[in-house]
ZATOR-255012 format. One record per residue: x negated, y, z negated of N, C-alpha, C in turn; residue number from 1. Coordinates in steps of 0.02 Angstrom, whole numbers, padded with zeros to 5 digits. Each point is the difference from the previous one (the first is absolute). Example, Ala and Ser with C-alpha at 12.3 -4.5 7.8 and 13.67 -1.06 7.14 Angstrom:
<recs>
REC;n_u;n_v;n_w;ca_u;ca_v;ca_w;c_u;c_v;c_w;nr
REC;-00660;-00284;-00390;00045;00059;00000;-00045;00060;00000;1
REC;00018;00053;00036;-00042;00059;-00003;00039;00055;-00037;2
</recs>
This chain:
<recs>
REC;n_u;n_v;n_w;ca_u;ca_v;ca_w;c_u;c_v;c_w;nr
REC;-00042;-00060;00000;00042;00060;00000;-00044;00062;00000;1
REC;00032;00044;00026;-00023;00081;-00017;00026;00027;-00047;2
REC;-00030;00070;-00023;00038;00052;-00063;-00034;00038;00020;3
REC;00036;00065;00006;-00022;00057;-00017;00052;00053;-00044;4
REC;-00027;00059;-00042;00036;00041;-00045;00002;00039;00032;5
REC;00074;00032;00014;00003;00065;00057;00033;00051;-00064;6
REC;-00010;00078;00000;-00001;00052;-00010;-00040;00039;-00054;7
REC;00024;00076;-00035;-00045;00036;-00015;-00031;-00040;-00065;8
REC;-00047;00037;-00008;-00056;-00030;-00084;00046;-00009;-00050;9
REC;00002;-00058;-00034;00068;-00018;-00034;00049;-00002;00012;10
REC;00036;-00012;00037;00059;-00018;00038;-00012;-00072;00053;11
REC;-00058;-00017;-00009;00000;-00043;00073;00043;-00052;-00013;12
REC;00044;-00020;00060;00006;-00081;-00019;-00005;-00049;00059;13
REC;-00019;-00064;-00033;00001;-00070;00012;00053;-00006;00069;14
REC;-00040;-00022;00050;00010;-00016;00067;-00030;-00065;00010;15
REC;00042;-00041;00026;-00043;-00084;00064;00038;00015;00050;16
REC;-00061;-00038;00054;00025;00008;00074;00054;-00077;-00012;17
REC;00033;00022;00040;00055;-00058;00025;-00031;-00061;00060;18
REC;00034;-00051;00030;-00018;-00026;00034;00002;00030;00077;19
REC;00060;00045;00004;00000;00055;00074;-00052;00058;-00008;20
REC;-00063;-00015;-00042;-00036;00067;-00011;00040;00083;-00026;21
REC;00051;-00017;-00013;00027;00072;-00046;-00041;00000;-00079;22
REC;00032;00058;-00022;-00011;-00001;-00071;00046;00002;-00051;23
REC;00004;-00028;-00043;00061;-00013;-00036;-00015;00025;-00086;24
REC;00038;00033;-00024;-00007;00008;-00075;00010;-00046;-00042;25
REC;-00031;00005;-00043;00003;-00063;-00058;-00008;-00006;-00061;26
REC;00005;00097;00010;00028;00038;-00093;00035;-00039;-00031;27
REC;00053;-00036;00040;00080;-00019;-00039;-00026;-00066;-00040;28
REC;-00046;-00040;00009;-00029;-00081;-00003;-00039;00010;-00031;29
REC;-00074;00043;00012;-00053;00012;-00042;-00021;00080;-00009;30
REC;-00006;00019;-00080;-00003;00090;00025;-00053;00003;00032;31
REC;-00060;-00021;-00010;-00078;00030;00036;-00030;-00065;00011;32
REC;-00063;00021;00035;-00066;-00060;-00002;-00046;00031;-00020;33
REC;-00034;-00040;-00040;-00045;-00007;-00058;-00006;-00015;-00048;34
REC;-00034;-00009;-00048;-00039;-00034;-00050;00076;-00013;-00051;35
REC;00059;00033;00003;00053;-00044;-00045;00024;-00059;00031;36
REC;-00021;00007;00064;00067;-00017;00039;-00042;-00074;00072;37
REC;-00067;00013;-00002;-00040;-00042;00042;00026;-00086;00003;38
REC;-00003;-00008;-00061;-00031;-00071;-00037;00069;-00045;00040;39
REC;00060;00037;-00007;00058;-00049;00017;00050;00044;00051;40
REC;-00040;00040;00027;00033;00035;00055;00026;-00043;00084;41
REC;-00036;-00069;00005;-00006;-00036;00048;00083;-00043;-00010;42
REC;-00010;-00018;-00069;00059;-00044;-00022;00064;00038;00015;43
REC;00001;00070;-00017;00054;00056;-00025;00036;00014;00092;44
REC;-00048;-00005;00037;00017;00003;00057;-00002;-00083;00043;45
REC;00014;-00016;-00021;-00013;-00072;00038;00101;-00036;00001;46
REC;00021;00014;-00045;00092;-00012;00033;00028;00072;00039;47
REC;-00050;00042;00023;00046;00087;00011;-00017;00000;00093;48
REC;00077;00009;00014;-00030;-00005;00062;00007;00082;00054;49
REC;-00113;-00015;00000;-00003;00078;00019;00045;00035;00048;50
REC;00036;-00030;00052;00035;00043;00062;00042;00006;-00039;51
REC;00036;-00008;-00059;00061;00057;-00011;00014;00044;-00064;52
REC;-00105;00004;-00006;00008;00062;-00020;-00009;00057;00002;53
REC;00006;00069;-00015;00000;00062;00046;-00064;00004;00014;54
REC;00037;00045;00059;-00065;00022;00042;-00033;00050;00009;55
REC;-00064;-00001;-00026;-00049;00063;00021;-00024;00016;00036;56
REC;-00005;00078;00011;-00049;00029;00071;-00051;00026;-00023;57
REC;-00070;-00056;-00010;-00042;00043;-00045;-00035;00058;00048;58
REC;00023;00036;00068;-00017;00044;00030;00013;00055;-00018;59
REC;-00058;00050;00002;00012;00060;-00037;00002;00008;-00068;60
REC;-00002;-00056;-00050;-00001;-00015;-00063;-00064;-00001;-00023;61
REC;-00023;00023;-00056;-00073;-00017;-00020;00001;-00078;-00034;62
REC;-00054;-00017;00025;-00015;-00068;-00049;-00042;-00008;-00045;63
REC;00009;-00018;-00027;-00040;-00024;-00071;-00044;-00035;-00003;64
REC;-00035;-00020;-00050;-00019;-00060;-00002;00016;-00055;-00023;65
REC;-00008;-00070;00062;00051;-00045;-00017;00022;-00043;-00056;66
REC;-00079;00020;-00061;00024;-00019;-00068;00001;00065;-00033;67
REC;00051;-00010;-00056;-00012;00036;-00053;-00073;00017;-00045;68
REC;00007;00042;-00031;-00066;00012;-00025;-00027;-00063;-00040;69
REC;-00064;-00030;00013;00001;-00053;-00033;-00049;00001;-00064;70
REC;00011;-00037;-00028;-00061;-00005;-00064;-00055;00014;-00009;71
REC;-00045;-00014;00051;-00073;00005;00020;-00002;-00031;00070;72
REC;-00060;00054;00038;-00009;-00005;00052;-00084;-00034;-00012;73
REC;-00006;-00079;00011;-00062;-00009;00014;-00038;00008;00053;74
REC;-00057;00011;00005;-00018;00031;00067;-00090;-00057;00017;75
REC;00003;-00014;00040;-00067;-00034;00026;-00078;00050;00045;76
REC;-00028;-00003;-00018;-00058;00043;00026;-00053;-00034;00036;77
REC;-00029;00020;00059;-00044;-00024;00052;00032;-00078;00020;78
REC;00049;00001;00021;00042;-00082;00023;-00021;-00006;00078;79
REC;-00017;00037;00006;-00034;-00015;00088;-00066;00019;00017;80
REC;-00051;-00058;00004;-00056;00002;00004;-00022;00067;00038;81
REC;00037;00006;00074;-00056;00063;00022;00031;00062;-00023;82
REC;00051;-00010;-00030;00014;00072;-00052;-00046;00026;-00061;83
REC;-00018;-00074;00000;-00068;00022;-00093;-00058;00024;00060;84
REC;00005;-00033;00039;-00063;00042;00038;-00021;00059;00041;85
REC;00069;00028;00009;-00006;00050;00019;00007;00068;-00061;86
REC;00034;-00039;-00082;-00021;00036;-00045;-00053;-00009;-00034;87
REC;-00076;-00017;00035;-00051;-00013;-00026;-00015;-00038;-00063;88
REC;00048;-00063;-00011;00001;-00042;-00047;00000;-00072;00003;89
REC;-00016;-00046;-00042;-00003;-00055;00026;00039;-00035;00009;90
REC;00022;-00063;00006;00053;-00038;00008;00034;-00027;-00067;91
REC;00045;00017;-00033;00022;-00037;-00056;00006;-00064;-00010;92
REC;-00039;-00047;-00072;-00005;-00054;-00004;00103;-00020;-00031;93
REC;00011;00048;-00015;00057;-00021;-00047;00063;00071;00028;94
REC;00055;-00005;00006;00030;00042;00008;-00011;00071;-00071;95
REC;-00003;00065;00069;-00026;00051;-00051;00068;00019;-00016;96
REC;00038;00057;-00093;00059;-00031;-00021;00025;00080;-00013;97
REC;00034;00037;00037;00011;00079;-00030;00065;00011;00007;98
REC;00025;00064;-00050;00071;-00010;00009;00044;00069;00024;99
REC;00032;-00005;00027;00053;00089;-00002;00063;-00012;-00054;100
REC;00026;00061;-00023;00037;-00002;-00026;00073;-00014;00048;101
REC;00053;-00009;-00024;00060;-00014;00028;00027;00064;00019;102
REC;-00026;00059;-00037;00031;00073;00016;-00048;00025;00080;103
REC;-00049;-00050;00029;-00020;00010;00053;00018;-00012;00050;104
REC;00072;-00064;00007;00049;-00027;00048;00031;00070;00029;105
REC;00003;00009;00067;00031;00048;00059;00047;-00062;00047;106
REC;00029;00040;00043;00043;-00021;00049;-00038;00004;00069;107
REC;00016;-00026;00034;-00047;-00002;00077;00013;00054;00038;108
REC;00026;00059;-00026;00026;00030;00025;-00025;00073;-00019;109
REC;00005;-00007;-00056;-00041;00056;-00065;-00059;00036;-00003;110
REC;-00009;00073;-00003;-00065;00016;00016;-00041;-00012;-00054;111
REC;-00085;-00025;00019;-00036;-00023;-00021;-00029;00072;-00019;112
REC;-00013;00014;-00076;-00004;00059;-00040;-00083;00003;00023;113
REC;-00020;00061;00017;-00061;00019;-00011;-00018;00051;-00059;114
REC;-00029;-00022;-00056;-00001;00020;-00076;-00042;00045;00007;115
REC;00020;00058;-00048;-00047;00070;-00010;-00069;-00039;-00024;116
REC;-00045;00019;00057;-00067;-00007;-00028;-00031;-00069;00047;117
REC;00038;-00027;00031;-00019;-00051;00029;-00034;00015;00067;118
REC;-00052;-00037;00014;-00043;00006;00063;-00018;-00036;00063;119
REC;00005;-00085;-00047;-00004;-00051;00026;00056;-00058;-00001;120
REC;00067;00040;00041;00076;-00059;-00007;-00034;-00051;00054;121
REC;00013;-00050;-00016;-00002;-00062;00047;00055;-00038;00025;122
REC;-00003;-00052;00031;00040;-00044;00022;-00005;-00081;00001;123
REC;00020;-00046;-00012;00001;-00062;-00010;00063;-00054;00018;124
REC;00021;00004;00049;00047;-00062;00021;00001;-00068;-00026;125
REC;00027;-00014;-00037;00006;-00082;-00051;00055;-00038;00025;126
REC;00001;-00051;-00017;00051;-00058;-00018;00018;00003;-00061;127
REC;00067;00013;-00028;00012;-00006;-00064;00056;-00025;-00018;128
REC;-00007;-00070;-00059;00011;-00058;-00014;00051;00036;-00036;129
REC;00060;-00047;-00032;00044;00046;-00014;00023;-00089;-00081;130
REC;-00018;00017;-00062;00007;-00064;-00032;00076;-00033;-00003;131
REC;00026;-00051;00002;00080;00000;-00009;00006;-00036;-00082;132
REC;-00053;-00045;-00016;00015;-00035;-00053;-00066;00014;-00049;133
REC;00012;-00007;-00070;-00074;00000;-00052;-00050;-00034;00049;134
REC;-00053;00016;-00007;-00078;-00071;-00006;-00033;00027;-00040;135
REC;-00031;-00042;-00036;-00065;00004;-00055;-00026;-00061;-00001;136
REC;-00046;-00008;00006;-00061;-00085;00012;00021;-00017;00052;137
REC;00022;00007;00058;00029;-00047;00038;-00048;-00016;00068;138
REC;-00003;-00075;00021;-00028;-00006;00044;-00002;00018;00072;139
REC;-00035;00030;00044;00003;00010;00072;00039;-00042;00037;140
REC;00008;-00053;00002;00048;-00052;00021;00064;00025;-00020;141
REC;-00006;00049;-00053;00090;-00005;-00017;00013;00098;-00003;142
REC;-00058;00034;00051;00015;00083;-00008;00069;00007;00031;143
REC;00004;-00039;00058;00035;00032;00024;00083;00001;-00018;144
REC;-00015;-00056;-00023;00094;-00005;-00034;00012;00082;-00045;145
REC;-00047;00026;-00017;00003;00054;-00025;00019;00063;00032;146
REC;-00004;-00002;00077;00008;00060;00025;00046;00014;00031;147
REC;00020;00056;-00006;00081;00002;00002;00007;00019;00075;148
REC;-00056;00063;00031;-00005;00016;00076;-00059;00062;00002;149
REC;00002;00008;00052;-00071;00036;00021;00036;00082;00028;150
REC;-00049;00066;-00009;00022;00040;00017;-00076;00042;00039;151
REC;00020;00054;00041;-00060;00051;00032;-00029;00034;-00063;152
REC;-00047;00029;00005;-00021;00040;-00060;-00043;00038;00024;153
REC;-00027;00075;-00032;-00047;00007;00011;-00019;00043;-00074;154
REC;-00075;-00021;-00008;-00041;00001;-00069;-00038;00080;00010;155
REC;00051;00061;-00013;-00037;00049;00012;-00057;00020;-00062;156
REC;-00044;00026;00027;-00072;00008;-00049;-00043;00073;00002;157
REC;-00006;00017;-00062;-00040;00081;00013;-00050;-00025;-00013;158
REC;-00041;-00016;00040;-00080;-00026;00015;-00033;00049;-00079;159
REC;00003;00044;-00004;-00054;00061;-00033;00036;-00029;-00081;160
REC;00080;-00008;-00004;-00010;00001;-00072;-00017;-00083;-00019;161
REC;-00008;-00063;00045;00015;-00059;00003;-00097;-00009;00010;162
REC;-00013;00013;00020;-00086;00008;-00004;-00042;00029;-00040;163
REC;00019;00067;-00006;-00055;00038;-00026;00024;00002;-00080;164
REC;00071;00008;-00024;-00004;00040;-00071;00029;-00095;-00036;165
REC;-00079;-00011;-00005;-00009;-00052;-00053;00017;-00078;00003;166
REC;00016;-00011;00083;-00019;-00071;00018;00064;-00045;-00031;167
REC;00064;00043;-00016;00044;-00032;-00005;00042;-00008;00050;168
REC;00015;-00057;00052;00043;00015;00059;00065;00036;-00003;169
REC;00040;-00033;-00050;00073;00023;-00014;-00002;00081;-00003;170
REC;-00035;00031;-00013;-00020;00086;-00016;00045;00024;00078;171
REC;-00041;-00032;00041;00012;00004;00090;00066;-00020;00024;172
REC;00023;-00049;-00031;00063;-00045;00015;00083;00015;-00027;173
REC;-00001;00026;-00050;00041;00016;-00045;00061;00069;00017;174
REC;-00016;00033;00038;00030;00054;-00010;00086;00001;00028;175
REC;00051;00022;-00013;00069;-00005;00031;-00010;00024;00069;176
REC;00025;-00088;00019;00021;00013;00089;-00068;-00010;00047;177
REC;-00031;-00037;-00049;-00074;-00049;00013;00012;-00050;00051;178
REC;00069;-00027;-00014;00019;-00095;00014;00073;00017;00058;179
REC;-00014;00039;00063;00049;-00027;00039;00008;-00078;00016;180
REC;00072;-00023;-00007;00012;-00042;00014;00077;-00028;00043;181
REC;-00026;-00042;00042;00069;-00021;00038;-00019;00010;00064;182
REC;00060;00004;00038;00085;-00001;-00009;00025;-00039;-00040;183
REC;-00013;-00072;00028;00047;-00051;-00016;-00056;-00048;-00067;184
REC;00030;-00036;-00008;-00013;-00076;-00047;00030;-00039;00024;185
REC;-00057;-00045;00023;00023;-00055;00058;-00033;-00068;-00066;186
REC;00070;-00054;-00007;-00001;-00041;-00026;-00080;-00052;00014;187
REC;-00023;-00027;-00043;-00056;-00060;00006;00013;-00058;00068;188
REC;00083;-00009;-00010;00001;-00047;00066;-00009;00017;00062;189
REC;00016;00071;00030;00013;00041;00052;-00075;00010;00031;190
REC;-00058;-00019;-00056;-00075;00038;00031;-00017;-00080;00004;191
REC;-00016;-00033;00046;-00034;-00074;00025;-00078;00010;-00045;192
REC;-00040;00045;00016;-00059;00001;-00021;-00008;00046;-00036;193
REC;-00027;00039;-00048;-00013;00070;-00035;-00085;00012;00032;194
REC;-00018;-00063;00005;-00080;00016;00041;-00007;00010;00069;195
REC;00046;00016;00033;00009;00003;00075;00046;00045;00015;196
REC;00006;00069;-00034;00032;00070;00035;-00073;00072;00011;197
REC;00023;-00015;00043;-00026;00065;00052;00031;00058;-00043;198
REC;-00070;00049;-00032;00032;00082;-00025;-00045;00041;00050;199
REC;00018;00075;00005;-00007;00028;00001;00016;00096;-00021;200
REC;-00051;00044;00005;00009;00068;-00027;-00037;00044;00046;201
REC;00065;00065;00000;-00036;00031;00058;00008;00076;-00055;202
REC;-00040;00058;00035;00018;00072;-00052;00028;00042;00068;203
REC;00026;00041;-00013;00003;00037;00061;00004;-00022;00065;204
REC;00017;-00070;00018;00032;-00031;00057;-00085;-00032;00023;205
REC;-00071;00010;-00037;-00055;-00040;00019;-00005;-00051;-00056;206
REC;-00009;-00055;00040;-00006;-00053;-00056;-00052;-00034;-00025;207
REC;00003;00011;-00051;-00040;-00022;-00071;-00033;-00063;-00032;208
REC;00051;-00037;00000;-00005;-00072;-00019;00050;-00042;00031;209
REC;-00040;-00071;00051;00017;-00052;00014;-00022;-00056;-00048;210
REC;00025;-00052;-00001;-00011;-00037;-00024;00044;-00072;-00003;211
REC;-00010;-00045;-00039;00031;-00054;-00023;00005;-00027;-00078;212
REC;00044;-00022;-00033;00006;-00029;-00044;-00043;-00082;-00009;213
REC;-00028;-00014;00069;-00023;-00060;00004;-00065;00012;-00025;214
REC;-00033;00057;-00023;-00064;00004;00006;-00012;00031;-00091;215
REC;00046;-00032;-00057;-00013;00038;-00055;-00033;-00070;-00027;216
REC;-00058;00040;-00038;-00047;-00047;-00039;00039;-00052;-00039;217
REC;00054;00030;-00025;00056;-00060;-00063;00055;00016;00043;218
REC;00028;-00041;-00011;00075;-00005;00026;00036;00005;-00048;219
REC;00068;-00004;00024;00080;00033;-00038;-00016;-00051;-00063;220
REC;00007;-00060;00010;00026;-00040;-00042;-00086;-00014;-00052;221
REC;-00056;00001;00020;-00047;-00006;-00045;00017;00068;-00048;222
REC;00029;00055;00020;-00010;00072;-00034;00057;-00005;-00041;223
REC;00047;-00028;00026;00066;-00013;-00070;-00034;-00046;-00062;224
REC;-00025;-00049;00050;-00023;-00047;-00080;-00056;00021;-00038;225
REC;-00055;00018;00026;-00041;00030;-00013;00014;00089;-00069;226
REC;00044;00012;00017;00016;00055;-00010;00048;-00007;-00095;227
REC;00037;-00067;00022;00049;-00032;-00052;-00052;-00036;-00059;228
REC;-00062;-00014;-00005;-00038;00023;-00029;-00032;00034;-00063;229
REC;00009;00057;00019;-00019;00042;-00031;00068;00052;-00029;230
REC;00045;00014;00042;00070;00034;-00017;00066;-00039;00008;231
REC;00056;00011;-00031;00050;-00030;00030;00033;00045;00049;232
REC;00019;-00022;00046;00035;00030;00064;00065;-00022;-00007;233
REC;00038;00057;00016;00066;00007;-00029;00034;-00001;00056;234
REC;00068;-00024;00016;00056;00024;00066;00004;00077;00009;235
REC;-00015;00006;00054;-00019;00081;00025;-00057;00027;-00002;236
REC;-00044;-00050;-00028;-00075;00048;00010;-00038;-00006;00075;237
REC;00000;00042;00005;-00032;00008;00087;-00108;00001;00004;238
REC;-00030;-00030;00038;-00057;-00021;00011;-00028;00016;00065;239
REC;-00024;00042;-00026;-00050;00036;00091;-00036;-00056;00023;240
REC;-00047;-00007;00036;-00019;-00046;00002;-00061;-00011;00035;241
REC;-00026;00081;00021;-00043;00028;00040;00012;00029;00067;242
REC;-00043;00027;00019;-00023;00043;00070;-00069;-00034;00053;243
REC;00036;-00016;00036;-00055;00008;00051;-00034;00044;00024;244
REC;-00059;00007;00029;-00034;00071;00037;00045;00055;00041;245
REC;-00035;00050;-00029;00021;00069;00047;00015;00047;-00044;246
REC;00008;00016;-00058;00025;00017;-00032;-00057;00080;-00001;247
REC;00039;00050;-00050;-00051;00058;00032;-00064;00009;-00036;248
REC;-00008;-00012;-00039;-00079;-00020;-00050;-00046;-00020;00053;249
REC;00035;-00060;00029;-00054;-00044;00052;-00039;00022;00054;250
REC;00042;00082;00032;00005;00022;00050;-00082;00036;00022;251
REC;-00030;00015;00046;-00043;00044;-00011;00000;00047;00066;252
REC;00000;00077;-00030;00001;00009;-00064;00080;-00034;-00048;253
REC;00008;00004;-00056;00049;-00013;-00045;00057;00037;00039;254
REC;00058;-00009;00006;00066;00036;-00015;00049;-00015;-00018;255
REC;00046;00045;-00026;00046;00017;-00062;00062;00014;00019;256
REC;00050;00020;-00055;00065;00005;00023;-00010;00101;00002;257
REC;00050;00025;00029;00028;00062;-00018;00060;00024;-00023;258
REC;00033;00046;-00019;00075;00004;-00002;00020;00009;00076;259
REC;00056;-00010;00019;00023;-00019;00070;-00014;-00057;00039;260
REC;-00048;-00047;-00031;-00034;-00054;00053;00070;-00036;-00002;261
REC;00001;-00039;00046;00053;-00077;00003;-00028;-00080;00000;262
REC;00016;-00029;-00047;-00025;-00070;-00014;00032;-00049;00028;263
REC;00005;-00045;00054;00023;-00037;00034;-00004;-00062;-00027;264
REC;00013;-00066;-00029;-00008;-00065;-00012;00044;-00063;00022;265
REC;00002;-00047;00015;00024;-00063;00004;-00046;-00055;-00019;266
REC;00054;-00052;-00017;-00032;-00063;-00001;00051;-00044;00033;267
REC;-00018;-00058;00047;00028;-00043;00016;00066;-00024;-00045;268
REC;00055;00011;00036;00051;-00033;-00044;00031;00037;-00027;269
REC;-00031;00088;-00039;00024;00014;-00066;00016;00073;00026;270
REC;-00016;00011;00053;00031;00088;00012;-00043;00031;00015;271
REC;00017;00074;-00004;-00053;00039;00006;00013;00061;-00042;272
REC;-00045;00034;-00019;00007;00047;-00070;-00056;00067;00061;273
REC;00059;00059;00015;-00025;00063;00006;-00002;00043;-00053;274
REC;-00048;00030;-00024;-00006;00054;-00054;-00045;00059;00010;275
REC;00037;00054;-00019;-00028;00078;00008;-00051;-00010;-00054;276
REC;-00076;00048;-00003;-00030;00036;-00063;00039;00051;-00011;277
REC;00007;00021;-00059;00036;00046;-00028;-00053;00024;-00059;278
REC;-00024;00087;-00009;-00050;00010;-00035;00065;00003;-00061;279
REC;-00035;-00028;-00060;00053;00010;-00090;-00015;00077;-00001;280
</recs>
């Protein structure tokens, strides 16, 4: 299945596509998606039959993002070999482990804030894992029963405060409207492979980053278990999962976002997310 949350900041609601590709509301069955509502949202809709219920035009509507704000956003660092190398670093023996806050979730739609004082906005196109059920200890053989569906993302980063002031990444990662995400949330069954979608990111209509999901050092399901571990992962916690090359750090010389730029993204399967810079 699909979901997406159509309208303004707090107001959105809960949309699946139908089997004729419409969109249908599904306020009346479930109020939202996310972290209350993940774990048994499959069941809740599984006797409801989507063509007769109303129908949305999410055109001209802003969208949201297709989960609710979730608990914690875990986030993965250098997941694609020639990405650590084009950030002059080595290859990670172990997945590297950083986090955004949940007040950093945006809509795909939403302008990406350029913060007083900032110099170095970046860009990062991800895969991001979306949890449906608990894991804690759990084996790789069994991540994936865990995942509820996959969404576009992109991991915006102020290079200058994420580098320089004190080597804490999250410093860089954190700020509101960090974490566009969406359109949609496309169910675990709907994606055949999570290691075999084609992303890409363009700024200003030149593009940025090609890539593949086939080419990340860990994969989906080593990074759930791996990850379950050390934290428990909750229904609704969403998981970046890395960037491939291109990104503007890498560039030479370097380049950056501005206010006015436009951020272009897709990933195979999951949509595509246009977003304005907007200076705060």
């Amino acid at each position: 299945m699909k979901f997406m949350r159509i309208g303004e900041i707090g107001a959105e609601r809960p949309v699946v596509q139908a089997e004729d590709g419409s969109w249908r509301d599904i306020s009346g069955v479930i109020p939202e998606i996310g972290p209350e509502t993940l774990a048994d949202l499959a069941t809740r809709l599984a006797g409801v039959a989507r063509d007769g219920l109303p129908v949305v035009d999410p055109d001209g509507q802003r969208h949201g993002a297709p989960i609710a704000r979730p608990r914690n956003i875990w986030c993965i660092g250098l997941n694609y070999s020639d990405h650590a190398a084009e950030a002059g670093m080595p290859v990670p023996k172990e997945p590297i482990l950083f986090t955004k806050p949940g007040s950093a979730l945006g809509g795909p739609t939403d302008p990406i804030p350029l913060p007083r004082g900032s110099v170095r906005l970046d860009w990062e196109v991800e895969l991001g894992v979306v949890i449906g059920k608990p894991a804690l200890n759990i084996a790789e053989a069994e991540a994936m029963d865990h995942v509820f569906g996959y969404v576009a993302a992109n991991d915006i980063s102020e290079r200058d405060w994420q580098i320089e002031r004190g080597g804490q990444w999250s410093k860089g990662k954190g700020y509101p409207g960090f974490c566009p995400c969406g359109p949609v949330l496309v169910t675990r069954d709907e994606i055949a492979d999570p290691q075999a979608l084609a992303m890409e990111l363009s700024v200003n209509g030149v593009t940025m980053q090609q890539g593949s999901t086939a080419t990340m050092i860990f994969g989906v399901a080593h990074i759930v278990a791996y990850l379950s571990r050390f934290v428990l992962l909750e229904p609704g916690d969403l998981i970046l999962t890395g960037t491939p090359p291109g990104v503007g750090m890498g560039k030479t010389p370097p380049v950056y976002l501005s206010d006015g730029d436009r951020v272009s993204l897709s990933i195979a399967g999951l949509g595509r997310q246009d977003t304005p810079v907007r200076a705060d």
